[in-house]
C-alpha positions as CSV (number, residue, x, y, z in Angstrom):
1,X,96.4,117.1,140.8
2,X,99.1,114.6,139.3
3,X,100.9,112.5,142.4
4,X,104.6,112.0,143.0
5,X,106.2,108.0,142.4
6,X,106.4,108.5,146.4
7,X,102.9,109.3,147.0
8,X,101.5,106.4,144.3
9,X,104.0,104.2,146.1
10,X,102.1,104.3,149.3
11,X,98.6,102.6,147.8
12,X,101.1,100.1,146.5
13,X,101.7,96.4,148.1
14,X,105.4,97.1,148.7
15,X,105.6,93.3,148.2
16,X,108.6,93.7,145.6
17,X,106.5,91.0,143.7
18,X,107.9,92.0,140.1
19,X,105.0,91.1,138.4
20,X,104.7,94.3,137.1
21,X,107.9,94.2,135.0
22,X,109.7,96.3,137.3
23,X,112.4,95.1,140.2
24,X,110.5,97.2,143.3
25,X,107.6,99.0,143.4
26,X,109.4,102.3,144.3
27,X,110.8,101.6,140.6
28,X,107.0,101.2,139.4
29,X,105.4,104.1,140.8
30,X,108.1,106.5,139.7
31,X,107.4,105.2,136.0
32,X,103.5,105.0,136.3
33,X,104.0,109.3,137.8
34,X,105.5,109.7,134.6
35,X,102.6,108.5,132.9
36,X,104.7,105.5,131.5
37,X,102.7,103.2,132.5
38,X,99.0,102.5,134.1
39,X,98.5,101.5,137.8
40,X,96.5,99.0,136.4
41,X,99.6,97.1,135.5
42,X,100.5,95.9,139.4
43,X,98.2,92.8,139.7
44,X,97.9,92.9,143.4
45,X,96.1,96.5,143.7
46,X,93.6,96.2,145.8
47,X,90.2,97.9,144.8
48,X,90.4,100.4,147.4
49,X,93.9,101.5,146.1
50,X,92.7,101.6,142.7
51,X,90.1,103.8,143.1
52,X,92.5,106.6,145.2
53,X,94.6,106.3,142.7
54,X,91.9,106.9,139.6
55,X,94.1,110.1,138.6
56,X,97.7,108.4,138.0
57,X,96.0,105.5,136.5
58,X,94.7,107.9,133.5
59,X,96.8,109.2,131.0
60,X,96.8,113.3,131.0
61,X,94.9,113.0,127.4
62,X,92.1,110.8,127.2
63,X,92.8,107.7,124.5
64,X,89.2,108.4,122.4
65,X,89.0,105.6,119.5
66,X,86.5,106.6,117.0
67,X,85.2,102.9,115.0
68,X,84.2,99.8,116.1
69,X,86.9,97.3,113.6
70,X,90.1,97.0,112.8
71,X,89.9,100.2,111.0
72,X,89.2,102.7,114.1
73,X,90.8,105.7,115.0
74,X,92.5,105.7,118.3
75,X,93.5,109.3,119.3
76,X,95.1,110.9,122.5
77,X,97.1,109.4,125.2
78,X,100.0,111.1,124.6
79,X,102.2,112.1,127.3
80,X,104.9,114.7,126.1
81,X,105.0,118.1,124.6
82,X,107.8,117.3,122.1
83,X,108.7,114.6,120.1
84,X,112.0,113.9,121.4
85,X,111.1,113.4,124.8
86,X,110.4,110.2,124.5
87,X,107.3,109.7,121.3
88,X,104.1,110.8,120.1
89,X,101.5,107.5,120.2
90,X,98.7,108.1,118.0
91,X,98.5,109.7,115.0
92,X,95.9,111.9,114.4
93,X,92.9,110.3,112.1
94,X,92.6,111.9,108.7
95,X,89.3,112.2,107.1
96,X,87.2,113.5,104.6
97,X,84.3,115.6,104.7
98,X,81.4,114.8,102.8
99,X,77.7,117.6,102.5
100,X,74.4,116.0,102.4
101,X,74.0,119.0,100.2
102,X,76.0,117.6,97.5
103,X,74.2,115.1,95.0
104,X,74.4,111.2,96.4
105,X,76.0,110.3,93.1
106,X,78.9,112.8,93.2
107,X,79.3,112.0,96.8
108,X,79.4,108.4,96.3
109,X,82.4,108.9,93.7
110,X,84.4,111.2,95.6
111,X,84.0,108.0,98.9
112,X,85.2,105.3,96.1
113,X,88.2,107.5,95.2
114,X,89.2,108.1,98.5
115,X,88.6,104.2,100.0
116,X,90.2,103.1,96.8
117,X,93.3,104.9,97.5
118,X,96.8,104.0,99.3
119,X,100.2,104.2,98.9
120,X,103.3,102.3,100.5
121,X,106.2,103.7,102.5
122,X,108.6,102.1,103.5
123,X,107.1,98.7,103.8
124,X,104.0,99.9,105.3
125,X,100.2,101.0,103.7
126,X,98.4,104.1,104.3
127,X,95.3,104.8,103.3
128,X,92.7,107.8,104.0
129,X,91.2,107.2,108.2
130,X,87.5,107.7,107.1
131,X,84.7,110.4,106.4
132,X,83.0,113.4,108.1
133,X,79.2,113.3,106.8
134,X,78.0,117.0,107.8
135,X,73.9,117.5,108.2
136,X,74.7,120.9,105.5
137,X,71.5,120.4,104.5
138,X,69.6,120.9,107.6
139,X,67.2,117.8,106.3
140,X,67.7,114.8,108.8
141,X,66.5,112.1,106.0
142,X,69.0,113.6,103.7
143,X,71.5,113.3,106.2
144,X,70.4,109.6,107.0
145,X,70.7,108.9,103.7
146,X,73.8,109.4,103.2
147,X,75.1,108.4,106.1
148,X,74.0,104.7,105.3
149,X,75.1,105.0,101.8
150,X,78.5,105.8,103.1
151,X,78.6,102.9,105.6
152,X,77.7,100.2,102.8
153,X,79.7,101.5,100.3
154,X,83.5,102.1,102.1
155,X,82.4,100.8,106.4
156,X,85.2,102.7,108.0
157,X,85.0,105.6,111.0
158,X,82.8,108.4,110.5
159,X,82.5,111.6,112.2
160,X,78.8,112.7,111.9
161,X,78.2,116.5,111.8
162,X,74.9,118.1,112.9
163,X,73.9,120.4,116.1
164,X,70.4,119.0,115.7
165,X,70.0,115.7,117.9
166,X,66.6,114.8,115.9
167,X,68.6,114.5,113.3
168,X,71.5,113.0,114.7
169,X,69.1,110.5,116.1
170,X,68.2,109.4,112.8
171,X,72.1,109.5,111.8
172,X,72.9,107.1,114.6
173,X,70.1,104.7,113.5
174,X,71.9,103.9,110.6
175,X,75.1,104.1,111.7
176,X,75.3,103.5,115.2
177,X,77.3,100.1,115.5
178,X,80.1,102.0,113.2
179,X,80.7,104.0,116.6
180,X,81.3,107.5,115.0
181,X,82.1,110.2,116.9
182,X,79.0,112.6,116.9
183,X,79.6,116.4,116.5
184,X,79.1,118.1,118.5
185,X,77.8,119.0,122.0
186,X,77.2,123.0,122.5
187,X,76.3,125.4,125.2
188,X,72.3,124.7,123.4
189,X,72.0,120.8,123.0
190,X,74.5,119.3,125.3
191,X,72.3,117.3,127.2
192,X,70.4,115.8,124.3
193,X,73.7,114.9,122.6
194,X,75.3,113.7,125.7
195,X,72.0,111.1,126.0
196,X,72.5,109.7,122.2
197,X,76.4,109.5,122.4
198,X,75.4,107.2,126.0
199,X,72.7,105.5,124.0
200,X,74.9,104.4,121.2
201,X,78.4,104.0,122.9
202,X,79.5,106.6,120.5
203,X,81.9,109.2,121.7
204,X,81.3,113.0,121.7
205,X,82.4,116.0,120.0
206,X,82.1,119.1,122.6
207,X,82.0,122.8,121.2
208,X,82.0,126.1,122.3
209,X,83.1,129.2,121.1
210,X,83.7,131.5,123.7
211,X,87.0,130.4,124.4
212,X,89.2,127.9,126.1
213,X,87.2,128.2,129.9
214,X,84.3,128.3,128.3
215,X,85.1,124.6,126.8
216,X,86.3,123.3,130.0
217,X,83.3,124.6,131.3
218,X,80.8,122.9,129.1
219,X,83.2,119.5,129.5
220,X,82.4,119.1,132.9
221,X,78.8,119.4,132.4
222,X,79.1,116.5,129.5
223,X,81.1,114.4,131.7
224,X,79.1,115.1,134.5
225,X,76.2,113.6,132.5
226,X,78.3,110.4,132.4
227,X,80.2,110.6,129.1
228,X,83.7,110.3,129.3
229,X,85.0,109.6,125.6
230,X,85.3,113.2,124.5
231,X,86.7,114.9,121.6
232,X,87.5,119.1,121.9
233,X,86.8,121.9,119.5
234,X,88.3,124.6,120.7
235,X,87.2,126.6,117.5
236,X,90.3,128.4,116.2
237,X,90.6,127.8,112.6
238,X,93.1,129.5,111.1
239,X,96.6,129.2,111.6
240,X,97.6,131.5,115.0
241,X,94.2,130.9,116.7
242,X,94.6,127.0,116.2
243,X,98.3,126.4,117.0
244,X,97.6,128.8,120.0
245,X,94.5,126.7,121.5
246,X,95.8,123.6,120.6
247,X,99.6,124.1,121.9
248,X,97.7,125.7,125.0
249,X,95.4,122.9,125.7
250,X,98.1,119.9,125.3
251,X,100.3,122.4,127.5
252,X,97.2,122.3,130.4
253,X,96.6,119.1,130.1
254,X,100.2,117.9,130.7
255,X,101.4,120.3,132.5
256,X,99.3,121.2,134.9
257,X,96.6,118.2,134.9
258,X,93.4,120.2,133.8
259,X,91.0,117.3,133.3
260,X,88.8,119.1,131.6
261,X,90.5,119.8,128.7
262,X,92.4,116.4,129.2
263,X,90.9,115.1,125.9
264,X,92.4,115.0,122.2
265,X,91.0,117.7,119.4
266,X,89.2,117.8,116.2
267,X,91.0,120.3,113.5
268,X,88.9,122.0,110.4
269,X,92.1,123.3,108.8
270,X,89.6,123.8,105.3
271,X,87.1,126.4,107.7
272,X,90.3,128.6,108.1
273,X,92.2,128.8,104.4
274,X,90.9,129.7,101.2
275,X,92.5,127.3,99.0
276,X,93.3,123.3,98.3
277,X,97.0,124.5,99.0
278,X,96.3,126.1,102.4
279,X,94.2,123.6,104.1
280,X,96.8,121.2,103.1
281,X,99.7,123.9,104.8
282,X,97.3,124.4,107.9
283,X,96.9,120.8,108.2
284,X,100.3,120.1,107.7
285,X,100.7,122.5,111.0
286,X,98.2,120.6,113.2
287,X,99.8,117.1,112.5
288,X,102.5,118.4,114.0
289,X,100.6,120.3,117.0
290,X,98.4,118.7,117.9
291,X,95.2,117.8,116.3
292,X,93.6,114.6,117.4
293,X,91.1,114.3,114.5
294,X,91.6,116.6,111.1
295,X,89.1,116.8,109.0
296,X,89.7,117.8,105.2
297,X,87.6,119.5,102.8
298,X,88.9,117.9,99.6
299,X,90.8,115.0,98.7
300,X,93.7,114.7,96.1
301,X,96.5,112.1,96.0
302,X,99.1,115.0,95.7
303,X,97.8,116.6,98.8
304,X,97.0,113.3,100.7
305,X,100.4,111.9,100.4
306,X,102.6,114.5,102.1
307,X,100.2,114.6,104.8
308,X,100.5,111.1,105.6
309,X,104.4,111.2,105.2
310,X,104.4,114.2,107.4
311,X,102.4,112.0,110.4
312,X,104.6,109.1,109.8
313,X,107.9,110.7,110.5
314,X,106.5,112.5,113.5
315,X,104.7,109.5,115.0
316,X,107.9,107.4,114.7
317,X,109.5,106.2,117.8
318,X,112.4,108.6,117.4
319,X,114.4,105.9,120.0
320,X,113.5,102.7,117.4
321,X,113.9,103.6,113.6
322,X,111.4,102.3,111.2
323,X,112.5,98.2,110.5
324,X,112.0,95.7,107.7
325,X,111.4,91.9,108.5
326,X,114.7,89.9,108.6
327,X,114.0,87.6,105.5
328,X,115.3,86.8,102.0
329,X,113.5,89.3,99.4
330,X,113.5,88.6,96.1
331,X,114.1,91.6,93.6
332,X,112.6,91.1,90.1
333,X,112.1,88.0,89.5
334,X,115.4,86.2,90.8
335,X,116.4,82.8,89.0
336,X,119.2,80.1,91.0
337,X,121.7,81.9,89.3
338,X,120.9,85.2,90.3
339,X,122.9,87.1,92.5
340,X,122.9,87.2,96.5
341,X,122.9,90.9,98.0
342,X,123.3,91.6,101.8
343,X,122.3,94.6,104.0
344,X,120.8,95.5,106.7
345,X,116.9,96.5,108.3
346,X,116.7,99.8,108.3
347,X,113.9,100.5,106.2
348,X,115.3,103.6,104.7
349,X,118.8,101.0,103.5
350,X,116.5,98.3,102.5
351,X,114.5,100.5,99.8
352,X,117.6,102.6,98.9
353,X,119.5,99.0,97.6
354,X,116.0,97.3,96.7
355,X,115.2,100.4,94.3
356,X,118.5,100.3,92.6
357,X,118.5,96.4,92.2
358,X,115.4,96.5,90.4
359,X,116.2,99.4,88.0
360,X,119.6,97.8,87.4
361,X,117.9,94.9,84.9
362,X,119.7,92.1,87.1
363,X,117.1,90.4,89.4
364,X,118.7,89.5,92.6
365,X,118.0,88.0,96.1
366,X,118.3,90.3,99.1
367,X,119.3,88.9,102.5
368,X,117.8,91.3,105.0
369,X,119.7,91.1,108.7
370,X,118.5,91.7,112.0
371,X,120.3,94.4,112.8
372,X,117.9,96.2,115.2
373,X,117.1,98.9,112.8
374,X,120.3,100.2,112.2
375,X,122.3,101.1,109.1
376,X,125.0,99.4,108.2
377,X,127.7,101.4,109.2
378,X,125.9,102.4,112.5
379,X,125.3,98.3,113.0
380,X,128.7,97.5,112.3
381,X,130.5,99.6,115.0
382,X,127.8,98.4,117.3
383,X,128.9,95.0,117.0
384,X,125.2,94.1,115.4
385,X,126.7,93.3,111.4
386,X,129.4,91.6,111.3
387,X,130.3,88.1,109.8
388,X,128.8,85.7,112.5
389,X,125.5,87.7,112.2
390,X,126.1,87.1,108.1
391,X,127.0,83.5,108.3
392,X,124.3,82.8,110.5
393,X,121.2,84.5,108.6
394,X,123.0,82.8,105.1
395,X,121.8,79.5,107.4
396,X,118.8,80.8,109.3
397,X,117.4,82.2,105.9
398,X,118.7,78.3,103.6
399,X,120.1,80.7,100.9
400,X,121.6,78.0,99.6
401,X,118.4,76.2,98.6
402,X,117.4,79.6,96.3
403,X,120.5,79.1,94.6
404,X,123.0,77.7,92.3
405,X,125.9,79.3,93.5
406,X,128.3,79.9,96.7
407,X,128.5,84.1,96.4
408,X,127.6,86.6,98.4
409,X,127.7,90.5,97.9
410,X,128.2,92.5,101.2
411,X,128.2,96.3,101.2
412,X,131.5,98.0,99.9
413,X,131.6,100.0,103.8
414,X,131.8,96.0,105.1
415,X,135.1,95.2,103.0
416,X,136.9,94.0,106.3
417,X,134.7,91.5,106.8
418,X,135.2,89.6,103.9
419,X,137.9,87.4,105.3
420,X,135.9,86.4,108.5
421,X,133.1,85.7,106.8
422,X,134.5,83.6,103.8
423,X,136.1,81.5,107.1
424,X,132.5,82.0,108.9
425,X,130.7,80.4,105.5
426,X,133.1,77.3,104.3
427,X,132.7,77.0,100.6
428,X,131.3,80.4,99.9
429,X,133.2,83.3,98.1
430,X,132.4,87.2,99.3
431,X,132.2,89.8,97.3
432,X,132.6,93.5,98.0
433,X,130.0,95.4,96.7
434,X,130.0,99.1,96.3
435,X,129.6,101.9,98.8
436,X,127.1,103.6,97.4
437,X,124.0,101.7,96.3
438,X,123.4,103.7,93.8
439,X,127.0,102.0,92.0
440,X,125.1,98.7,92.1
441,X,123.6,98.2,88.7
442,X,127.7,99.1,87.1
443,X,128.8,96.4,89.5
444,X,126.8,93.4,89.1
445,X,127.2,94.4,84.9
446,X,131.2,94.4,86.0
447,X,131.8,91.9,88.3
448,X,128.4,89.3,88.5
C-alpha cells in the first residue's frame, strides 16, 4: 500500500536540515507521497528508515532501461494517468522487428536504412530506438547469427525474441553486454529465462495469455526468483483489447499500488492490423496509452515520422514549452552587412521566422532571447521581452562584432518598444518588423 506525506514523515529525521531541497520535512514527505520525488533524496535517512520505507521510495511503474550506452531505452517511471497532470517522462522506445527467417542480406539493408535514418524537429534529432531480432526461425545459430550481425553493423538496444532459452542462451552470447531486453518469460520457461536475464544483467520480458491476473501472477514468481527489471505483455493486440489492458494496468499500478503489474509494457501494434497503415494507427494509439516498448513490423520514413512527432508532443513538459539556446544564429550565410533580426526562444517562433528568413533570399543574423520559452507576445506581457532584455543580449551576444552596421529589426507585435530600446542601445537605430513572419521576405526587400 502507498503511505500518506504524514506516515513517510515519521521515518524521517524531523531535523528541518533542507538538504533535501525542501524547507521541512513535512514539505518533503508530502512531495515524495506524491511520487515527486525518491526518499532517497534526504541524506540523513538512516538504513533502518530506508528499508520501511522501500514502497514510497519506488516509483508506482518500475524505470526498465533497455541498452547499456548512450543510446538505451529508459521506460516507465511515470507517475500520472494524464498528461496534464503534471508530464509523461519517458517516451516509449520505438523499434523494429527483424526474422531470422528473412535472408541476412535483406535484413542487413532494411538495419542500414533504418540506423541511417533521422530527422530534426524543432532543434532536436530523432532517430529509430533500435531492433527486435525474433528466433522465427526456431534455429538458435540462425538466431545467433543475426543477432551479432545486427550488433556490429548499427550497436543500439535490442529486444531479443525467442521462448526457447537454449536458444536465447546462444543470443545473449553474442549480445549480452548490449543489455537487451529478452522476450519473454511464460507460464513454461520462466525459471530458465529468469536465470539468463540474472546471468547477463539483462532485463525481462514476462508473458502470459490468460489475462491480466494471470500476468501478475507469473510476475511475482519472476521477481520472486530475484529479477526486478521487468517488462509486461499483457497480450491484447488489437486496438480495444490493448487500450483496455494497457489503460487498466497503468490505472492499477497508480491507482491502487499493484506491484505486480507495477512495470512498463511492450506493444506489437503489427500482430493486431492487417496493413502498413494500421499498425502505424494502432501504434499511434499506444504512444499515447501507454506502451512502454512498441515494436514495429515495417519501417518507412512516412510512417516513422508522425510517430515520432506524435511521442514528442505528448512527452513534452506541458508546464515548460520546447526552447531554443539563447544565441546569435546565422540564417544563410549572413555577411557584416546583413541584417539583425530579434525574437524570442520558443522553438515553434524561432523556426517560424528562421524558415521565412531563409526562403526570403536575404541571409540574416537572428538574435535569439532568453525568454523562458515563451512567445513573444506571451513574453512581453510577462515582463520577460522587453528592451533591457534586448539591449542586454545585443551586448551579451557582441552583435556588434558580426556586423557593419547599428540596426536592429524587432517583431512588428514589439512596436512600443522601439523608443526604450533605441535609448537602451545608444547609437543603434530599431526597426519594426512585421507582425507576421511570414511578411518578412516583402520587408527586408522594402525597407533593408
Amino acid at each position: 500500500m502507498s503511505m500518506t506525506g504524514v506516515q513517510i514523515y515519521k521515518f524521517l529525521p524531523k531535523t528541518n536540515c533542507k538538504k533535501c531541497g525542501f524547507p521541512t520535512c513535512l514539505a518533503f514527505a508530502m512531495k515524495v507521497a506524491q511520487k515527486s520525488i525518491a526518499i532517497t533524496d534526504c541524506p540523513d535517512l538512516s538504513e533502518e528508515s530506508t528499508l520501511a520505507l522501500e514502497s514510497a521510495a519506488r516509483p508506482p511503474i518500475q524505470i526498465v532501461t533497455v541498452g547499456a550506452d548512450e543510446k538505451k531505452i529508459e521506460v516507465g517511471g511515470e507517475v500520472v494517468m494524464f498528461r496534464h497532470e503534471k508530464t509523461f517522462y519517458h517516451p516509449p522506445g520505438l523499434v523494429i522487428r527483424l526474422k531470422d527467417s528473412t535472408p541476412l542480406e535483406e535484413n542487413l539493408k532494411q538495419v542500414e536504412a533504418v540506423a541511417s535514418y533521422q530527422v530534426e524537429r524543432v532543434g532536436m534529432m530523432f532517430t529509430v530506438d533500435g531492433f527486435a531480432i525474433e528466433n522465427d526461425s526456431g534455429d538458435a545459430a540462425a538466431f545467433a547469427k543475426l543477432v551479432a550481425a545486427v550488433a556490429e553493423k548499427a550497436p543500439s538496444p535490442l529486444v531479443l525474441m525467442s521462448t526457447k532459452p537454449d536458444a536465447m542462451k546462444t543470443a545473449l552470447e553474442k549480445a549480452g553486454p548490449l543489455r537487451p531486453l529478452i522476450y519473454a518469460a511464460t507460464t513454461d520457461n520462466w525459471s530458465d529465462m529468469t536465470e539468463l536475464a540474472k546471468a547477463h544483467g539483462c532485463p525481462l520480458a514476462v508473458a502470459a495469455g490468460d489475462g491480466l491476473e494471470g500476468l501478475a501472477g507469473l510476475v511475482e514468481q519472476v521477481t520472486g526468483n530475484g529479477v526486478e527489471n521487468i517488462v509486461l505483455d499483457p497480450g491484447g493486440r488489437d486496438y480495444l483489447s490493448s487500450l483496455t489492458q494497457l489503460t487498466q494496468i497503468r490505472r492499477l499500478a497508480l491507482k491502487e499500488n499493484f506491484r505486480p503489474l507495477g512495470f512498463p509494457v511492450i506493444a506489437f501494434p503489427g500482430e493486431g492490423t492487417d496493413s502498413n497503415e494500421e499498425e502505424s494507427m494502432l501504434a499511434g494509439q499506444q504512444v499515447a496509452k501507454y506502451a512502454g516498448i512498441i515494436v514495429l513490423n515495417h519501417f518507412s520514413p512516412s510512417t516513422m515520422y508522425p510517430l515520432l512527432t506524435l511521442r514528442l508532443n505528448i512527452y513534452t513538459d506541458p508546464q515548460k514549452p520546447i526552447q531554443m539556446q539563447p544565441g546569435l544564429y546565422p540564417i544563410g550565410n549572413p555577411k557584416e552587412d546583413s541584417p539583425v533580426c530579434v525574437t524570442t526562444n520558443f522553438s515553434l517562433t524561432y523556426f517560424a521566422v528562421a524558415g521565412e528568413l531563409e526562403g526570403s533570399a536575404f541571409p540574416s543574423w537572428l538574435m535569439v532571447c532568453d525568454t523562458e520559452g515563451l512567445s513573444v507576445l506571451t513574453a512581453w506581457a510577462a515582463g520577460k521581452f522587453d528592451a533591457e532584455r534586448i539591449a542586454k543580449a545585443t551586448k551579451e551576444f557582441n552583435i556588434a562584432g558580426s556586423v557593419n552596421h547599428h540596426r536592429v529589426i524587432i517583431p512588428g507585435h514589439l512596436a512600443v518598444l522601439r523608443g526604450e530600446l533605441e535609448e537602451e542601445l545608444s547609437g543603434w537605430e530599431v526597426l519594426v518588423g512585421p507582425r507576421d513572419a511570414v511578411d518578412l521576405g516583402a520587408f527586408l526587400k522594402k525597407s533593408w
